[in-house]
py3Dmol code that shows the C-alpha trace and the ligand (Angstrom):
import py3Dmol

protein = """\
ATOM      1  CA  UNK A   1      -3.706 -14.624  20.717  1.00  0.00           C
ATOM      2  CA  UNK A   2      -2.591 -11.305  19.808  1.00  0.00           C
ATOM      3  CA  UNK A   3      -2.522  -9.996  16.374  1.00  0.00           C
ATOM      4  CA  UNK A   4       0.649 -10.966  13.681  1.00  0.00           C
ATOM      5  CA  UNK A   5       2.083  -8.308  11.323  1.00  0.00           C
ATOM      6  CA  UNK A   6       4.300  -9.496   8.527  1.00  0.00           C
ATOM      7  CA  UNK A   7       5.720  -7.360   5.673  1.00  0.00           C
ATOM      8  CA  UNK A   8       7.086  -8.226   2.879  1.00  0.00           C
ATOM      9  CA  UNK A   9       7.691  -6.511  -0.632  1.00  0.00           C
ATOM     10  CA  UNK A  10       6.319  -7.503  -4.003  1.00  0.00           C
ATOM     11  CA  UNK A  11       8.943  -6.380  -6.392  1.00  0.00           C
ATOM     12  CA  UNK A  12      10.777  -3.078  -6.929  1.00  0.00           C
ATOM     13  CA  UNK A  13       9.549   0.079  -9.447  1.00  0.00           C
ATOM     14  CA  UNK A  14      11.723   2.676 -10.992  1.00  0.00           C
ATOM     15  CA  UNK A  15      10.469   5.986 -11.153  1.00  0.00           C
ATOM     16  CA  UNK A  16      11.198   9.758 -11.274  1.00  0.00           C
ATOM     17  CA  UNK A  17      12.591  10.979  -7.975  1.00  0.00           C
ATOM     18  CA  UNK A  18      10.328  14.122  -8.346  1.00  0.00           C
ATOM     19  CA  UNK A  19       7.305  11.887  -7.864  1.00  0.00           C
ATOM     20  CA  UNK A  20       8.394  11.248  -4.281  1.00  0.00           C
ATOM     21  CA  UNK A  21      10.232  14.621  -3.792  1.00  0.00           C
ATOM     22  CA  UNK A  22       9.065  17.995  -5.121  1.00  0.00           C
ATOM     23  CA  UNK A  23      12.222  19.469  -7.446  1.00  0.00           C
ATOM     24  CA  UNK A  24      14.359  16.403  -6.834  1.00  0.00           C
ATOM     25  CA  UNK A  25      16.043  15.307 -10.264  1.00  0.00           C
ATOM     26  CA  UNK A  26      16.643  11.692 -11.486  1.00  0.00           C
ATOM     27  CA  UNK A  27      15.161   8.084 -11.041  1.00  0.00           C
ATOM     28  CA  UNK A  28      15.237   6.235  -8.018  1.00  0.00           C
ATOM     29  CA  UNK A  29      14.029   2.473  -7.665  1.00  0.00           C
ATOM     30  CA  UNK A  30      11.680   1.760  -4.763  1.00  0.00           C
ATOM     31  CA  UNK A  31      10.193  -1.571  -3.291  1.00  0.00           C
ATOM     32  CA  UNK A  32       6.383  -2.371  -3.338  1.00  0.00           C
ATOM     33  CA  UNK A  33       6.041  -3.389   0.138  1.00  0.00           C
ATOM     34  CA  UNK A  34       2.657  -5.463   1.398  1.00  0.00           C
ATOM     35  CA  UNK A  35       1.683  -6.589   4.777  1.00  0.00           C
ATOM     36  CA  UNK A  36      -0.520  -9.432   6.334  1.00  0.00           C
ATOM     37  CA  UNK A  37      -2.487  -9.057   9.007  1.00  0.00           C
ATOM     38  CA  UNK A  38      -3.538 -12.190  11.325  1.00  0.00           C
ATOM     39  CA  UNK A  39      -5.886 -11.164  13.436  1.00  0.00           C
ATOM     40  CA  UNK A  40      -7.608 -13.967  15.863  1.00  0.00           C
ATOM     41  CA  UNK A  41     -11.000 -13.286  13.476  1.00  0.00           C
ATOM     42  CA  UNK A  42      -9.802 -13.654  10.522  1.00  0.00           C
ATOM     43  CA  UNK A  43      -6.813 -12.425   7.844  1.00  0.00           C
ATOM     44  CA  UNK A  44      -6.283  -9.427   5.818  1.00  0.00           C
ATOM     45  CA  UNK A  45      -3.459  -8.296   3.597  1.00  0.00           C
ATOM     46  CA  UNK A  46      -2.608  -4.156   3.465  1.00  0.00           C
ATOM     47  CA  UNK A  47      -2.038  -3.635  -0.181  1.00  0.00           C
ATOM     48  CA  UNK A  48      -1.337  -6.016  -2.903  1.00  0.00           C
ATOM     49  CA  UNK A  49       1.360  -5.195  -5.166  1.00  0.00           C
ATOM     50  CA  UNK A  50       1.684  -4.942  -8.813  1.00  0.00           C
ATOM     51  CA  UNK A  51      -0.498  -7.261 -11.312  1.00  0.00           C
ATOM     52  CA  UNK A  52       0.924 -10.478 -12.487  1.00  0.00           C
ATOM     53  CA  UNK A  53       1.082  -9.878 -15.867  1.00  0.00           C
ATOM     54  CA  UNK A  54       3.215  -6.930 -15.303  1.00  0.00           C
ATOM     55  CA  UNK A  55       6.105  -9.745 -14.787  1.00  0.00           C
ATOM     56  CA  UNK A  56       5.962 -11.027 -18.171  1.00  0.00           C
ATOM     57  CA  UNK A  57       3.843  -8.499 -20.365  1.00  0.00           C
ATOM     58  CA  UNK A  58       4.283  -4.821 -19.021  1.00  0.00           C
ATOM     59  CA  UNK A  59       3.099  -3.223 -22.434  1.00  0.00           C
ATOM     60  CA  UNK A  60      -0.041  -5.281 -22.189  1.00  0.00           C
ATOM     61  CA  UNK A  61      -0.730  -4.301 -18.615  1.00  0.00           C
ATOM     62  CA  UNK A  62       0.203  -0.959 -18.449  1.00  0.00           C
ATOM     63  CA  UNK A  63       0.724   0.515 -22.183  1.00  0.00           C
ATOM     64  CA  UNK A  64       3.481   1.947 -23.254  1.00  0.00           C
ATOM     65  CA  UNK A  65       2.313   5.839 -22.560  1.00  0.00           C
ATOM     66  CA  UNK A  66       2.625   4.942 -18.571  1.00  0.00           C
ATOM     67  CA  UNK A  67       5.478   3.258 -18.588  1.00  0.00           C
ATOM     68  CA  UNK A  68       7.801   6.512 -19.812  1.00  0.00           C
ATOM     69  CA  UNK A  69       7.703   6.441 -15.997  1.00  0.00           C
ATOM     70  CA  UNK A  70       7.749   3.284 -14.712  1.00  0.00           C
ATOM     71  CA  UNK A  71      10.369   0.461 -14.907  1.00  0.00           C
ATOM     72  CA  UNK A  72       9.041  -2.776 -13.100  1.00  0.00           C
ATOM     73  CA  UNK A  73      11.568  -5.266 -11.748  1.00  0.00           C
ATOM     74  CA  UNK A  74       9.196  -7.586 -10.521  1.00  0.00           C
ATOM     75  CA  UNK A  75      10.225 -11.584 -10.676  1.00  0.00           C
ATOM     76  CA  UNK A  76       7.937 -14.686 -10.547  1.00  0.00           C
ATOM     77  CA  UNK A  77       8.089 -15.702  -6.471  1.00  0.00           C
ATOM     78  CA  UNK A  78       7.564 -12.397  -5.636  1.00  0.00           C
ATOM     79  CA  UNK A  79       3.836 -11.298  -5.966  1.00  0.00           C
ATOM     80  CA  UNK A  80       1.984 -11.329  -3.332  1.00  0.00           C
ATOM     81  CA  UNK A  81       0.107 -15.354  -3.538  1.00  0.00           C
ATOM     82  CA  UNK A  82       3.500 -16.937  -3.807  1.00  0.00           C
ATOM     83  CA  UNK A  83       4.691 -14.744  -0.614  1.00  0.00           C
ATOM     84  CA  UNK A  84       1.803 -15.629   1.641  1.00  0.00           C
ATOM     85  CA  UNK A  85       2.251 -19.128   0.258  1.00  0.00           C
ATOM     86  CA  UNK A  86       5.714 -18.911   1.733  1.00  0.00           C
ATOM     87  CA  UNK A  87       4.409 -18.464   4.986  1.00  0.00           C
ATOM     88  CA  UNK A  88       2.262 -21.400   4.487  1.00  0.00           C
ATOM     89  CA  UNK A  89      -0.757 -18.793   4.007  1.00  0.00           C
ATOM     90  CA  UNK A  90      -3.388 -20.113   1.362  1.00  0.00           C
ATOM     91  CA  UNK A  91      -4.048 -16.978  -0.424  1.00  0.00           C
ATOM     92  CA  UNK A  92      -7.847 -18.215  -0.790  1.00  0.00           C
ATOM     93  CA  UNK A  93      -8.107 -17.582   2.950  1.00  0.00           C
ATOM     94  CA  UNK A  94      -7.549 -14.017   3.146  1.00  0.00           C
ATOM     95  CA  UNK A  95     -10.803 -12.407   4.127  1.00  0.00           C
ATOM     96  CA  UNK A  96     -10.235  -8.955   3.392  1.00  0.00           C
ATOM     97  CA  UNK A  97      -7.801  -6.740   1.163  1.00  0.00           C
ATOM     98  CA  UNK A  98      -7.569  -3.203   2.567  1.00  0.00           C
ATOM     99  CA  UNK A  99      -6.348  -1.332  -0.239  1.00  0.00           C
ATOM    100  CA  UNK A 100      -4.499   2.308   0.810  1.00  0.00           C
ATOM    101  CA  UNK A 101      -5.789   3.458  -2.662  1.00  0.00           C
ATOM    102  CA  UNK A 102      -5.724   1.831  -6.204  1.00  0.00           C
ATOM    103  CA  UNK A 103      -2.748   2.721  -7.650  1.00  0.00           C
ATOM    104  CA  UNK A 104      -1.439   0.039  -9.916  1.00  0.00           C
ATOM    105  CA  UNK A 105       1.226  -0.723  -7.336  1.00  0.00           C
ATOM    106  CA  UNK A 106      -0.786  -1.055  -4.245  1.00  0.00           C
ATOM    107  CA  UNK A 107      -3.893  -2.889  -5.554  1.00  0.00           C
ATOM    108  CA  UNK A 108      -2.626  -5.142  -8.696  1.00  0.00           C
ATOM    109  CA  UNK A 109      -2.470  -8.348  -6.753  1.00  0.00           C
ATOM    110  CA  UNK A 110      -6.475  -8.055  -5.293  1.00  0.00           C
ATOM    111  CA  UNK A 111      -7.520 -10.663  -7.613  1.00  0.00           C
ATOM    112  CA  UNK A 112      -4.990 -12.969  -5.953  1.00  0.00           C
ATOM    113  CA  UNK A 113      -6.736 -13.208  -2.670  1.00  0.00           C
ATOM    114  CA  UNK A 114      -9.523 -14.102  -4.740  1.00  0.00           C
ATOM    115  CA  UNK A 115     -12.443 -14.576  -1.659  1.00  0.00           C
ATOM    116  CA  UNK A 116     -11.481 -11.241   0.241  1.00  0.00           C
ATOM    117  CA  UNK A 117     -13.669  -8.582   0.835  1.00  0.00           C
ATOM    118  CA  UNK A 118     -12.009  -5.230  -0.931  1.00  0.00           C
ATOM    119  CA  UNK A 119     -12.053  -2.384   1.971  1.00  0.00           C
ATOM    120  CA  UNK A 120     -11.193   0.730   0.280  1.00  0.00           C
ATOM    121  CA  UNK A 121     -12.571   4.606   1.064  1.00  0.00           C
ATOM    122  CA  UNK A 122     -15.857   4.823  -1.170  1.00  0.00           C
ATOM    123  CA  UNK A 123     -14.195   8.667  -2.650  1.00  0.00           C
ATOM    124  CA  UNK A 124     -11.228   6.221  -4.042  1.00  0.00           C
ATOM    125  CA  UNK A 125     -13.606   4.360  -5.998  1.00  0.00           C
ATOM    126  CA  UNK A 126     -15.640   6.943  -7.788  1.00  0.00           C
ATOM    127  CA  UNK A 127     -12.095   8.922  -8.289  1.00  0.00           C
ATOM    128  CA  UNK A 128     -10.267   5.497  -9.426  1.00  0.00           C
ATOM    129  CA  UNK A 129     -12.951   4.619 -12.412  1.00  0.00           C
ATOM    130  CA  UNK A 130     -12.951   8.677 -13.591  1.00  0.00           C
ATOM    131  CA  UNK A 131      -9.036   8.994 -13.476  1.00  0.00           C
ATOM    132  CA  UNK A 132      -8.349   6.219 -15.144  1.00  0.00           C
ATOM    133  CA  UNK A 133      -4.798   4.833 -16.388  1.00  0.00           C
ATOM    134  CA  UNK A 134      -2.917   8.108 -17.199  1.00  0.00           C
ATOM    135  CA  UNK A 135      -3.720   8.806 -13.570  1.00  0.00           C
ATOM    136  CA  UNK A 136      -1.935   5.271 -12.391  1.00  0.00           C
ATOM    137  CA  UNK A 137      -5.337   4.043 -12.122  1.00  0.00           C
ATOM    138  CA  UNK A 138      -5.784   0.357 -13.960  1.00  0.00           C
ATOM    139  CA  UNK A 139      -9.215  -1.368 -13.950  1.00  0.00           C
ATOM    140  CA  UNK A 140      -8.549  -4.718 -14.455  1.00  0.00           C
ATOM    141  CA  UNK A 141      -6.094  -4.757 -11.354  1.00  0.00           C
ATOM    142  CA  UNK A 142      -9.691  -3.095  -8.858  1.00  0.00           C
ATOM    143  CA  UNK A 143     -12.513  -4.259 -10.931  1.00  0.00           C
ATOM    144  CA  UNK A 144     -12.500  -7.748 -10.346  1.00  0.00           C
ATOM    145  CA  UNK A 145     -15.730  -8.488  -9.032  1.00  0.00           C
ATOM    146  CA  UNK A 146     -14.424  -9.035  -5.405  1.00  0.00           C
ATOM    147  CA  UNK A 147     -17.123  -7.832  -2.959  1.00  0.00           C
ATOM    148  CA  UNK A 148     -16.647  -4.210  -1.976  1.00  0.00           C
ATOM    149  CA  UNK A 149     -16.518  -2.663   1.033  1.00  0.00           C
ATOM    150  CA  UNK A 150     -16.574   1.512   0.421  1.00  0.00           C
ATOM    151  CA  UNK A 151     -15.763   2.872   4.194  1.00  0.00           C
ATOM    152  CA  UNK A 152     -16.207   6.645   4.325  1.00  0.00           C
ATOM    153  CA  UNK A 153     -13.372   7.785   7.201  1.00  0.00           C
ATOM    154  CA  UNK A 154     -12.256   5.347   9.917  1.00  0.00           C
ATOM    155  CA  UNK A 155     -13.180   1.602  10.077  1.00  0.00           C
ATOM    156  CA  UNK A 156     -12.275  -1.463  11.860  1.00  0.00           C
ATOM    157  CA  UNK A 157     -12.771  -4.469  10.165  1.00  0.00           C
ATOM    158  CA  UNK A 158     -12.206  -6.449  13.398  1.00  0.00           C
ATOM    159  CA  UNK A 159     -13.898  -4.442  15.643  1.00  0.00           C
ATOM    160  CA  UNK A 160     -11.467  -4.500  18.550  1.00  0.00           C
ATOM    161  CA  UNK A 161      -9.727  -1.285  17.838  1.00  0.00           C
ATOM    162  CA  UNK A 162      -6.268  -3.436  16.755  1.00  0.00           C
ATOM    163  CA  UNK A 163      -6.683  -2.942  13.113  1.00  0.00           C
ATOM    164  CA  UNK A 164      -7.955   0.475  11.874  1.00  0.00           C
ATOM    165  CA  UNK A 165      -8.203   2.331   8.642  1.00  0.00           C
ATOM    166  CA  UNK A 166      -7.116   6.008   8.843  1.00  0.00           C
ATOM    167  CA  UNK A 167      -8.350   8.554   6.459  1.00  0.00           C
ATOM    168  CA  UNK A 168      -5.282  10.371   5.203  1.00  0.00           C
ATOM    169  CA  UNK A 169      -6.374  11.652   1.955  1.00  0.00           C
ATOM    170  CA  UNK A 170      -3.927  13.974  -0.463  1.00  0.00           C
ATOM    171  CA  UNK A 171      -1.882  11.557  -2.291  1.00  0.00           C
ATOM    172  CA  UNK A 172      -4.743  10.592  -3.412  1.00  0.00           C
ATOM    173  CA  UNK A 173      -8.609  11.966  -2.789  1.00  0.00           C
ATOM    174  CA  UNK A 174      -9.539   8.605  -1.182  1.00  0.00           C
ATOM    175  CA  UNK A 175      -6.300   7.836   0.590  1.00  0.00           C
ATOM    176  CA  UNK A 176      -6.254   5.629   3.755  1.00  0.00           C
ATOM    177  CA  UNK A 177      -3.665   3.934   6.072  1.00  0.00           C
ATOM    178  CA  UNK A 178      -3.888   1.247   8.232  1.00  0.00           C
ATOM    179  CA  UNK A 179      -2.850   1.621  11.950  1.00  0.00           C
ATOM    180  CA  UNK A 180      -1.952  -1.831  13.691  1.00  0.00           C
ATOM    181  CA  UNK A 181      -1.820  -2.976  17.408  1.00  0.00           C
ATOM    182  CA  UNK A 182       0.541  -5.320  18.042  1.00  0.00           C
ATOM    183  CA  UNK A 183       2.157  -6.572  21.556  1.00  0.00           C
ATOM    184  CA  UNK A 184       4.950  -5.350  20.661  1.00  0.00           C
ATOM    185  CA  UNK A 185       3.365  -1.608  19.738  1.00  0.00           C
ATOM    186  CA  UNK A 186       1.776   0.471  17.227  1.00  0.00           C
ATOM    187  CA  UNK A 187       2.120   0.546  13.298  1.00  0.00           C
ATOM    188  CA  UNK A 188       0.945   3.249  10.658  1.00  0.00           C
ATOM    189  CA  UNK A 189       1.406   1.314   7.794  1.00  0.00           C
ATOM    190  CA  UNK A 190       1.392   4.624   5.448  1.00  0.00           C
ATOM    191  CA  UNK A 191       0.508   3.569   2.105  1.00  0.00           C
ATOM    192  CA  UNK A 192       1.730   6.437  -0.324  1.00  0.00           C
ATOM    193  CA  UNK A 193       0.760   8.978   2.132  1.00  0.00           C
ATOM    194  CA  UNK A 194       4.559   9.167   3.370  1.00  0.00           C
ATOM    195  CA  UNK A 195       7.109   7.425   0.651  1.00  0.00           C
ATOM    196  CA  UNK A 196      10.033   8.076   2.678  1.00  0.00           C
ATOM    197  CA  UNK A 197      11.860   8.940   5.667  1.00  0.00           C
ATOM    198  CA  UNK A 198      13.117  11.819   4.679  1.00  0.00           C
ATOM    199  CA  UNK A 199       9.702  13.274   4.014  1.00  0.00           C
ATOM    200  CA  UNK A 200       8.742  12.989   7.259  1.00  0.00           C
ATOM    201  CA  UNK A 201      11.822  14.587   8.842  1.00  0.00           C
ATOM    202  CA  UNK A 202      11.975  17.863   6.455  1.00  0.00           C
ATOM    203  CA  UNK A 203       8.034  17.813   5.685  1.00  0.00           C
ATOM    204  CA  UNK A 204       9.128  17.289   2.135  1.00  0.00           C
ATOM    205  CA  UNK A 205       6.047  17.065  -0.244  1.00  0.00           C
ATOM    206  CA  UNK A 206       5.900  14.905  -2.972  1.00  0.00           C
ATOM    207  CA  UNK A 207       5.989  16.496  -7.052  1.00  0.00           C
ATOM    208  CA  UNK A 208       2.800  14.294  -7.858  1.00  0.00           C
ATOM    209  CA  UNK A 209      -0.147  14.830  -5.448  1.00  0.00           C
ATOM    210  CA  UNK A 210      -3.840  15.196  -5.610  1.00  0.00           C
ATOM    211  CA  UNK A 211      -4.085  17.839  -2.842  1.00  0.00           C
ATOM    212  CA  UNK A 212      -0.490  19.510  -0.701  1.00  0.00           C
ATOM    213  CA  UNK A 213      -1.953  20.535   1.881  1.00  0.00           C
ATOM    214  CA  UNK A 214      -3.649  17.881   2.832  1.00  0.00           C
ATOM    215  CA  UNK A 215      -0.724  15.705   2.532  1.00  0.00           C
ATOM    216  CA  UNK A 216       1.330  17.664   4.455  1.00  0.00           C
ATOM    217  CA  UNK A 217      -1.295  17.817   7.483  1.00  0.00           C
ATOM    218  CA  UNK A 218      -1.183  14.005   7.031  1.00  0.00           C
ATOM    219  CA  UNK A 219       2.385  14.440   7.538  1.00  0.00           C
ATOM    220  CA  UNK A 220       2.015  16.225  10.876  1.00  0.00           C
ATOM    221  CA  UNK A 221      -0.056  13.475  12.109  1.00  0.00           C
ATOM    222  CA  UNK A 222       2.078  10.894  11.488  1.00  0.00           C
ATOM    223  CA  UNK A 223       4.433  13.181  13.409  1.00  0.00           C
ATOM    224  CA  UNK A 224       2.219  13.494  16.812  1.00  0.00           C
ATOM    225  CA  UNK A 225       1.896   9.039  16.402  1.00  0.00           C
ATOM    226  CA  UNK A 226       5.485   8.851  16.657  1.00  0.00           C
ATOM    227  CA  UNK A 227       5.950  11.179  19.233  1.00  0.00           C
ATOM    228  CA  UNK A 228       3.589   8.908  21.144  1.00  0.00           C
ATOM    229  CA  UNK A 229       5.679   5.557  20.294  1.00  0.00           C
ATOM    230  CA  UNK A 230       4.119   4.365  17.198  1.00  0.00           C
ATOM    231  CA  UNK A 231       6.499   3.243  13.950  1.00  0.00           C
ATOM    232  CA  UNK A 232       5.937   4.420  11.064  1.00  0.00           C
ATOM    233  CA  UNK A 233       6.159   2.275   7.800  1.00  0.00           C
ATOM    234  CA  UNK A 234       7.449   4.745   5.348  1.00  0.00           C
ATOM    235  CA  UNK A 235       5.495   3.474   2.068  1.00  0.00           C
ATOM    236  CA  UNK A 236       8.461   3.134  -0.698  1.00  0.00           C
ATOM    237  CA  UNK A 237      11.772   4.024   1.041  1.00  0.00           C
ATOM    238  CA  UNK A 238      14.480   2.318   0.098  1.00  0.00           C
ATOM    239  CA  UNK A 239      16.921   2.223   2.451  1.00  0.00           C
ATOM    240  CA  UNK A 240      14.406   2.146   5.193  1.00  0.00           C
ATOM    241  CA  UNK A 241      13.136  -1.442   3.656  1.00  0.00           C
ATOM    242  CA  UNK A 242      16.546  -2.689   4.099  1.00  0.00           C
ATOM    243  CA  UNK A 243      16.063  -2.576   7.673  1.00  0.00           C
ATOM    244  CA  UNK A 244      12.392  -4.640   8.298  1.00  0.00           C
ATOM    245  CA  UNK A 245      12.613  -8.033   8.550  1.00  0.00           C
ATOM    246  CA  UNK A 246      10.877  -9.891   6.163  1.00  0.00           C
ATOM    247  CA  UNK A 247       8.317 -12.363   6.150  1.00  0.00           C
ATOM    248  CA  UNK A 248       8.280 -15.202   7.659  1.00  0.00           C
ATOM    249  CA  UNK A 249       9.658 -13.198  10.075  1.00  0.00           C
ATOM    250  CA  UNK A 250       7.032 -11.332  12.642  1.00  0.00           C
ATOM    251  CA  UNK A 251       7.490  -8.130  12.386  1.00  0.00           C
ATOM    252  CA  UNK A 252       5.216  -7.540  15.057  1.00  0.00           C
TER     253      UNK A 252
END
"""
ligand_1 = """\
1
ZN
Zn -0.048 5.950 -5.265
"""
view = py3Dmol.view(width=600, height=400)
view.addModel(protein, "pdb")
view.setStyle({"model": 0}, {"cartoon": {"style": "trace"}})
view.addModel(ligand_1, "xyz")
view.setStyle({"model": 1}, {"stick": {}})
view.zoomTo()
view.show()
């Protein structure tokens, strides 16, 4: 057996289009995709969504200073244990949540897989309980008591080479993706370290970033993977999303 990749989204956010493109005016609403992973050792999930109270109590979650710049359309069915229960996935099975970083948007559903392991770069972690909630950073969505696994660089859960974390720090100083080997090819499942398609075609940095430069040389990596064949899962693109089949649908 080969490994599975499913994707799916767990709601939609609205948020300034400058956060995703430097000088770019307006709001634009993106999805909050997730993935599973099955994986003939065991099951992970690539990012978890938003937190479940942000579908009935957004003030509570988030307060109201953060969300000046967030609008969360985000509907009971779609967090992330009622979409792995779709695909007749007990979210108590999951063994490991690999987190790209711990943005509220991308690790708010970790408590739902509630006996994973938490794989996230150990530099996210110190720079996730410093930042704090002006920075996007919420505790009570990462600091759940899971167990913890702080990787420093690459790591493979799985140990086969089919399922690998990527450093690609600059959105964030602890930033990783998560490259997949399917048999039907190769996955960068980006995280926030490219939002769209667009900035990957015109190299177009985002207006909120821990470090440009870096970013942007994550950028040209992504670049040299697709040259060589792999597809790249632009983190909140819109239009893009339209286009990937959704679970229960393989999408590799
Ligand atoms: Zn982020």
């Amino acid at each position: 057996m080969s490994v599975e990749l499913y994707a799916f989204t767990c709601g939609h956010l609205t948020i300034p289009h400058g956060f995703l493109l430097e000088g770019r005016e307006g709001w634009i609403t993106v999805p909050i995709p997730a993935y599973l992973i099955v994986h003939p050792k065991g099951r992970a999930v690539f990012d978890s969504g938003l937190h479940i109270q942000a579908q009935t109590d957004p003030v509570g979650y988030m307060g109201e200073a953060c969300l000046k710049y967030a609008t969360f359309h985000f509907h009971p069915g779609e967090e992330l244990a009622a979409r792995l229960a779709a695909m007749q996935v007990d979210a108590a099975s999951v063994d490991y949540v690999i987190n790209s970083h711990w943005h509220y948007d991308h690790a708010g559903g970790n408590a739902q897989v509630p006996n994973a392991d938490v794989v996230v770069q150990g530099r996210e972690v110190s720079h996730a309980f410093a930042a704090g909630a002006a920075a996007g950073y919420l505790k009570q969505d990462f600091d759940t008591g899971q167990r913890l696994r702080q990787v420093d660089g690459e790591h493979d859960p799985f140990g086969d080479g089919s399922v690998v974390c990527l450093p690609t720090y600059g959105h964030t100083p602890g930033h990783q993706s998560l490259r997949v080997r399917t048999a039907d090819g190769e996955f960068i499942l980006c995280g926030d370290a490219c939002y769209l398609k667009e900035s990957l075609d015109n190299l177009h940095a985002p207006g909120v970033i821990a470090d440009k430069a870096a970013a942007v040389s994550v950028f040209h990596r992504f670049r040299q993977m697709q040259a060589r064949g792999a597809r790249i899962m632009y983190g909140h693109d819109p239009a893009f999303w339209k286009t990937i089949p959704q679970a229960p649908v393989r999408l590799g």
